[in-house]
C-alpha positions as CSV (number, residue, x, y, z in Angstrom):
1,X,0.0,0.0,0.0
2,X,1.4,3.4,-0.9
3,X,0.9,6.6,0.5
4,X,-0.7,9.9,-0.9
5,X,1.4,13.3,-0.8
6,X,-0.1,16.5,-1.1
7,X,-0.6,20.2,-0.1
8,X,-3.0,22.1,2.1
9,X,-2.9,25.7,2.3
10,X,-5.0,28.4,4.6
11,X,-4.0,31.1,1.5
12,X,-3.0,33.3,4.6
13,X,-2.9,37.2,3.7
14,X,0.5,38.6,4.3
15,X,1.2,42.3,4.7
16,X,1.3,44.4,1.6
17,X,-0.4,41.1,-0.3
18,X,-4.0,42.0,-1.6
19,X,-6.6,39.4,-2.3
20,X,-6.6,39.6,-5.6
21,X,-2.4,39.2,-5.8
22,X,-2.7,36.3,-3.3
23,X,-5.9,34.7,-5.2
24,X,-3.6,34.7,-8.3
25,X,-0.8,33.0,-6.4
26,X,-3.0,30.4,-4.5
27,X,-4.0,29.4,-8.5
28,X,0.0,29.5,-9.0
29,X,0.3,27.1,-6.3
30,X,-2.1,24.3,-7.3
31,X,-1.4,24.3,-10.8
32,X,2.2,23.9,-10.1
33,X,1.4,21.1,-7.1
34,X,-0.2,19.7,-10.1
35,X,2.4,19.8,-12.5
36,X,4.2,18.0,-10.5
37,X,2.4,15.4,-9.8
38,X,1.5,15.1,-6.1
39,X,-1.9,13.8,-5.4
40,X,-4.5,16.3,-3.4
41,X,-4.5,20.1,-3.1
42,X,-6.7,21.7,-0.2
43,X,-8.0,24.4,0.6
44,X,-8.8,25.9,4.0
45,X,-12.3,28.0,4.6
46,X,-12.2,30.8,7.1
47,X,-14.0,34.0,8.1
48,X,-11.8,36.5,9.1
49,X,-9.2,39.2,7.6
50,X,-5.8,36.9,7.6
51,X,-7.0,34.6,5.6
52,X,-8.1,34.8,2.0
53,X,-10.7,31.7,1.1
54,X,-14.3,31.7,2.9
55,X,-15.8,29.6,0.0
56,X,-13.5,26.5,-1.1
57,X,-15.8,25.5,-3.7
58,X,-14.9,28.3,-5.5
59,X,-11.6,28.3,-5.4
60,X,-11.3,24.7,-6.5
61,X,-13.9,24.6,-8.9
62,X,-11.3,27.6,-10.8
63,X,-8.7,24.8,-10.0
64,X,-10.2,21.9,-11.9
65,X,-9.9,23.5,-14.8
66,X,-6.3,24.2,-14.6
67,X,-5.2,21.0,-13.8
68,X,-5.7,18.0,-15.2
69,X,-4.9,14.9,-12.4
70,X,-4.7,16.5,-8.9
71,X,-7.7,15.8,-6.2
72,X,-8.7,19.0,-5.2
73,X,-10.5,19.3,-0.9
74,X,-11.6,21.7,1.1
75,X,-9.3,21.6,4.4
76,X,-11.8,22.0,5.9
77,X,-15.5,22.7,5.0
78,X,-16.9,24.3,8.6
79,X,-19.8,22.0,8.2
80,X,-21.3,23.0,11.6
81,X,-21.9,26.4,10.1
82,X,-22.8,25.4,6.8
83,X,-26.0,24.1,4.4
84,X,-25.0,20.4,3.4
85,X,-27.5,20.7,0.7
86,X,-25.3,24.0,-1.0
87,X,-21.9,21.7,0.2
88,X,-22.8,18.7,-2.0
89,X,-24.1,20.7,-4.9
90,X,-21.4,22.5,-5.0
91,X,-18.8,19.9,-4.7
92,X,-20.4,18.2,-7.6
93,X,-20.2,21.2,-9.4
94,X,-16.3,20.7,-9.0
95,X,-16.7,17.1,-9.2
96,X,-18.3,17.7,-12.4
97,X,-15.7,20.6,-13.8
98,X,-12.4,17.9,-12.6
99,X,-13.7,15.1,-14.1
100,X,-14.2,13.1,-10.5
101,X,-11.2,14.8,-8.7
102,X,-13.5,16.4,-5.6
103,X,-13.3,15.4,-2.1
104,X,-14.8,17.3,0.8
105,X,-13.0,17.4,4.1
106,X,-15.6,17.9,6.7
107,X,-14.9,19.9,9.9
108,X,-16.1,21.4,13.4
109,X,-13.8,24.5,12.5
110,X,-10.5,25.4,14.7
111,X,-12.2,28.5,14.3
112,X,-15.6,30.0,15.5
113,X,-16.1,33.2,13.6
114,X,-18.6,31.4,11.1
115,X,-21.1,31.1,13.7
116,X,-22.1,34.1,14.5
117,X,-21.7,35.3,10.8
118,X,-24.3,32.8,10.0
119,X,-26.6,32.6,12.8
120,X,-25.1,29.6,14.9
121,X,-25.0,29.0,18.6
122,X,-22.1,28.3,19.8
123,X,-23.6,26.2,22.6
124,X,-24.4,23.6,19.4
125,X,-21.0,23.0,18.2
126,X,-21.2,19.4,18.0
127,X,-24.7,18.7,18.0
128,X,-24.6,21.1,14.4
129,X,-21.9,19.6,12.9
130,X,-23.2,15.8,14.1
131,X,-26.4,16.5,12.7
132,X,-25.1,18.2,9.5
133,X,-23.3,15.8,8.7
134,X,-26.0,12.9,8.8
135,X,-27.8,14.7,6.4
136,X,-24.6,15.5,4.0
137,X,-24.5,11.7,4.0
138,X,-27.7,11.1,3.0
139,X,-27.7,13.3,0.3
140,X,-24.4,11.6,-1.2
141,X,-26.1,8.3,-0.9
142,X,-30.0,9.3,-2.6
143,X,-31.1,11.7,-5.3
144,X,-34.1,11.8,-3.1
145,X,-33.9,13.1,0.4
146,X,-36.5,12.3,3.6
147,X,-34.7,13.8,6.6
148,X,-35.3,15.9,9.9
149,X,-33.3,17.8,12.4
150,X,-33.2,20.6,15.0
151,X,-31.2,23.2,13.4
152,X,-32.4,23.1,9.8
153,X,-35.6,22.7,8.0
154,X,-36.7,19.4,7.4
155,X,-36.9,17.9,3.9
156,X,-39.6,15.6,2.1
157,X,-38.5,13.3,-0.6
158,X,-36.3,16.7,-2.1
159,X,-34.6,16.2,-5.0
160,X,-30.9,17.4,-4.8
161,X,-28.5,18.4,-8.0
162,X,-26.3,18.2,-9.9
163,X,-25.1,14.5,-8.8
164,X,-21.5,14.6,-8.8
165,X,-18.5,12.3,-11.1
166,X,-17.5,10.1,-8.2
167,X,-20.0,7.8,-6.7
168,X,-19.8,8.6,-3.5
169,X,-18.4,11.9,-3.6
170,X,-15.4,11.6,-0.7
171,X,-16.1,12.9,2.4
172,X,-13.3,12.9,4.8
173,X,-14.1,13.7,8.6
174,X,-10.9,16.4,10.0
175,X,-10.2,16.7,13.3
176,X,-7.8,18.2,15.5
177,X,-7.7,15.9,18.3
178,X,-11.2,15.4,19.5
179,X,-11.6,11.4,20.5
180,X,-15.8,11.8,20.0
181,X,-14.8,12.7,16.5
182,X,-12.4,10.2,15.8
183,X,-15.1,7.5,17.2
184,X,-17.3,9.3,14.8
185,X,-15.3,8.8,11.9
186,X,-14.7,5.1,12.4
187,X,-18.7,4.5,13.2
188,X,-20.1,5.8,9.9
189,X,-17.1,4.5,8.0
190,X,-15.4,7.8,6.5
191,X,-12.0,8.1,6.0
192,X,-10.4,10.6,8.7
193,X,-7.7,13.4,8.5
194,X,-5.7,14.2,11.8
195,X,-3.8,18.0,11.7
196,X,-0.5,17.4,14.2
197,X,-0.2,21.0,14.7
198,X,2.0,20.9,18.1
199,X,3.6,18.9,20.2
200,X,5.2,15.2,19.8
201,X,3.7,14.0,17.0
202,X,3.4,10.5,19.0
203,X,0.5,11.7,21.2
204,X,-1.9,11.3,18.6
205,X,-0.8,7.3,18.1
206,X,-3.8,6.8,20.5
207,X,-6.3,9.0,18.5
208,X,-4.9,6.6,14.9
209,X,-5.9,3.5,16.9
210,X,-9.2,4.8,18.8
211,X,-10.6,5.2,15.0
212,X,-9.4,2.4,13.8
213,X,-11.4,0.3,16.5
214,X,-14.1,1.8,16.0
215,X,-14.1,1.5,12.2
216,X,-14.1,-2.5,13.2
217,X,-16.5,-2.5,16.2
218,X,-18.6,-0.7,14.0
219,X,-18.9,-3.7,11.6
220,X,-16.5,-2.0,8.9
221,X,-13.3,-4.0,6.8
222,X,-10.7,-2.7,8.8
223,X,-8.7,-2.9,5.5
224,X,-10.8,0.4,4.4
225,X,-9.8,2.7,7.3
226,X,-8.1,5.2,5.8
227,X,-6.0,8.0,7.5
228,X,-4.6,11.4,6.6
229,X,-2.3,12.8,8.2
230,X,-1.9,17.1,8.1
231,X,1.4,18.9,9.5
232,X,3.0,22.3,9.1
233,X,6.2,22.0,6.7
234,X,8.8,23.4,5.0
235,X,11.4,22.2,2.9
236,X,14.5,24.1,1.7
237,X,18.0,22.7,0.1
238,X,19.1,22.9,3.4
239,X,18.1,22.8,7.4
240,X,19.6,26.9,7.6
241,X,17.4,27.8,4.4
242,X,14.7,26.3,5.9
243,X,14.5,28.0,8.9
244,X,15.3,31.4,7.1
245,X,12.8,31.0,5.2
246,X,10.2,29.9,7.2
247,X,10.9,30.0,10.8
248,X,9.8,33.8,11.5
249,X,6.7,34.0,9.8
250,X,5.6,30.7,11.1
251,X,5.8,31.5,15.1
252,X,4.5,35.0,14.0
253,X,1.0,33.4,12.9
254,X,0.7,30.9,16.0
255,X,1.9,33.8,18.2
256,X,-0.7,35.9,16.8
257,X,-3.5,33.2,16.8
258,X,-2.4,32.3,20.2
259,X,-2.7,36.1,21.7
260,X,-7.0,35.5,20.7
261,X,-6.9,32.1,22.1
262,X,-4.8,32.6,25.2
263,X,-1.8,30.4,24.5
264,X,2.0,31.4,26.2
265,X,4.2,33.4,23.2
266,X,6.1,31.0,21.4
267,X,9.8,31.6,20.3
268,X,13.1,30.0,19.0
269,X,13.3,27.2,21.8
270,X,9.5,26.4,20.9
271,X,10.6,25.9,17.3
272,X,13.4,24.4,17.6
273,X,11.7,21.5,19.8
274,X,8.7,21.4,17.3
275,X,11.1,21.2,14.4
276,X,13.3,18.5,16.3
277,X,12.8,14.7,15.4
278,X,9.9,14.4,17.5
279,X,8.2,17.5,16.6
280,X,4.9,18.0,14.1
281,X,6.4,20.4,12.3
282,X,8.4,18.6,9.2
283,X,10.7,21.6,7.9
284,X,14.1,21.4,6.5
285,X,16.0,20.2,4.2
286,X,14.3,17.0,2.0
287,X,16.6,14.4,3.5
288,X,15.1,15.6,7.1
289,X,11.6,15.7,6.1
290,X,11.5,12.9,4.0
291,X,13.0,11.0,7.3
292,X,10.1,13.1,9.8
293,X,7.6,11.8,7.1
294,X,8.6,8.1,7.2
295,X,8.6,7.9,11.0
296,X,5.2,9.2,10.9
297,X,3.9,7.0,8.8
298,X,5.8,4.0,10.5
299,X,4.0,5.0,13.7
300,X,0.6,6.0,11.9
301,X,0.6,3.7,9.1
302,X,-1.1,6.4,7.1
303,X,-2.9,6.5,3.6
304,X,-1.9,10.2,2.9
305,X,0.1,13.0,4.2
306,X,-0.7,16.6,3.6
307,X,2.0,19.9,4.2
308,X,0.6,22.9,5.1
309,X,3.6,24.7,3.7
310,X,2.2,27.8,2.5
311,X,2.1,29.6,6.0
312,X,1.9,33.4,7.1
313,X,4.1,35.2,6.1
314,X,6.6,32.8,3.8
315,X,6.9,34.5,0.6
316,X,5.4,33.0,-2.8
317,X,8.7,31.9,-4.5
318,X,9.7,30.4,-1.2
319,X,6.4,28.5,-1.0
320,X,6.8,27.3,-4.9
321,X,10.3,26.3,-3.6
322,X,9.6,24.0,-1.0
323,X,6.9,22.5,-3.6
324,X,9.2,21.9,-5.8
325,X,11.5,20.0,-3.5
326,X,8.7,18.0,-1.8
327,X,7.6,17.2,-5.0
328,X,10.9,15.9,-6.9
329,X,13.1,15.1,-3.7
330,X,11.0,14.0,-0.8
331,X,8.4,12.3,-2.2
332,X,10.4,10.0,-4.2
333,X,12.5,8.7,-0.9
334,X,9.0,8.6,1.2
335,X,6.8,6.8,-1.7
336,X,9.9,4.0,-2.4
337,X,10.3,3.3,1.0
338,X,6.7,2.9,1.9
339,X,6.5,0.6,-0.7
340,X,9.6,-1.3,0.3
341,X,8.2,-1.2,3.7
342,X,4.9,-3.0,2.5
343,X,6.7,-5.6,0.3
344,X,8.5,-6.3,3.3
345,X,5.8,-6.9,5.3
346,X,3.8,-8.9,2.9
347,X,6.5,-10.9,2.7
348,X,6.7,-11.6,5.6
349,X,3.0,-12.2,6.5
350,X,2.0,-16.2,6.6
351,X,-0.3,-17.5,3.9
């Protein structure tokens, strides 16, 4: 079994960018992601000044038509806050425009200014996104919808369209480290995505196996759990470039993220233990990641990994950089060895 490389992005708005410049770059990025032939692009939704995307449909639905093989996600949809029945139309829309490359990556939301903006009780955070969900599921599965809920109007045997390329359209459940959502993941079946944004990396290991379990309990083939993991990274030609590069405008967005939500200021001794071999961040240069990748994935034993490389303020031809060498020089070394590390063990797995 191999493993899926890709990029996610939050298209963060740097000083002195304007939308329109960094909209033009974000299309940059994916086309070239696609050029070079990693596997999933996606695309973070948000509701506030620092960030550029509030509507990932849109984006990628402009993205499937410059590219040609890439799979193109949201990362994530804020499905608590949103209408699943204007999420799957317009996913098939970009199912449709891709030729069956959509996938939706369905989320609670790290962040909570969507609620508000849309009419949302914040005392309903999981019971919206729990019920949402159901009925995003049932619309993937029937033309024809019967459904009922607390937070949204009920529906009657209501037709939904366009139906998408891809039967069913992927739907990915993304969490950041909530057990009762990697339990719910396992139970309906859907593959899950895990974002390793601090820390040892190794404290999520339980979180891998809780949804694994309940994938089986649930009745599931455990051979169709499927995991994603999501990290901050970087790569340069070497560890100093790397840092250069990345290292400021990185603990300048979690420092300023962390001011609204509280956290202790981070600063070099934070990175450097975050960047250290048992860190989530993966930056520097493609022999470290490529070794940070595979002792994820020996630990994980993940389907896909995703960088979030394009982060605050990192400039554009850095960014396209550190694509270009996860692309030609990391993912070569992480995609032979997984496969060698498969072989292996099928070899040595009894008949």
């Amino acid at each position: 079994m191999g493993v899926e490389l890709g990029i996610a992005t939050f298209a963060d708005l740097a000083t002195g960018v304007s939308p329109q410049q960094r909209m033009r770059e974000l299309i940059e990025e994916v086309e070239l992601a696609d050029q070079l032939g990693l596997d999933v692009f996606a695309i973070g939704e948000h509701h506030r000044p620092d960030f550029l995307v509030s509507s990932p449909a849109t984006v990628l639905a402009a993205a499937a038509v410059r590219t040609e093989r890439i799979r193109l996600s949201s990362a994530v949809t804020v499905l608590s806050s949103e209408d699943p029945v204007r999420v799957f139309e317009q996913f098939a829309h970009v199912d449709l425009l891709s030729g069956g490359r959509a996938e939706i990556m369905a989320g609670r939301g790290s962040f909570i200014e969507s609620f508000p903006l849309f009419g949302y009780d914040l005392d309903d955070y999981d019971e919206l996104y729990a019920e949402k969900l159901d009925l995003l599921l049932k619309i993937r599965d029937s033309e024809h919808v019967t459904w009922s809920g607390r937070h949204r109007a009920a529906l009657s045997d209501a037709g939904v369209w366009p139906r998408p390329v891809q039967d069913p359209l992927p739907v990915w459940v993304a969490v950041g480290g909530s057990p009762q959502s990697v339990i719910r993941a396992g139970k309906l079946g859907l593959p899950l995505t895990i974002a390793i944004i601090g820390g040892p990396y190794e404290r999520f290991a339980p979180l891998v196996a809780l949804y694994r379990e309940a994938f089986a309990d649930a009745g599931h083939d455990p051979a169709e759990a499927k995991v994603a993991i999501n990290t901050h990274a970087f790569v340069a030609d070497t560890s100093a470039e790397a840092d250069s590069a990345f290292a400021e405008a990185y603990l300048a967005m979690m420092n300023r993220i962390g001011l609204e939500r509280g956290w202790p200021p981070s600063g070099q001794p934070e990175y450097e233990s975050l960047r250290s071999p048992a860190g989530a961040l993966a930056v520097g240069s493609p022999d470290q990641v490529a070794e940070k990748i595979l002792a994820e994935h020996a630990l994980f034993g993940h389907q896909r990994y995703i960088a979030q490389i394009s982060v605050g303020a990192v400039t554009h031809r850095d960014v396209l950089r550190s694509m270009e060498l996860f692309a030609t020089e990391v993912a070569p070394v992480v995609r032979t060895e997984v496969a060698r590390r498969a072989a292996s063990a099928a070899a040595a797995t009894p008949v």
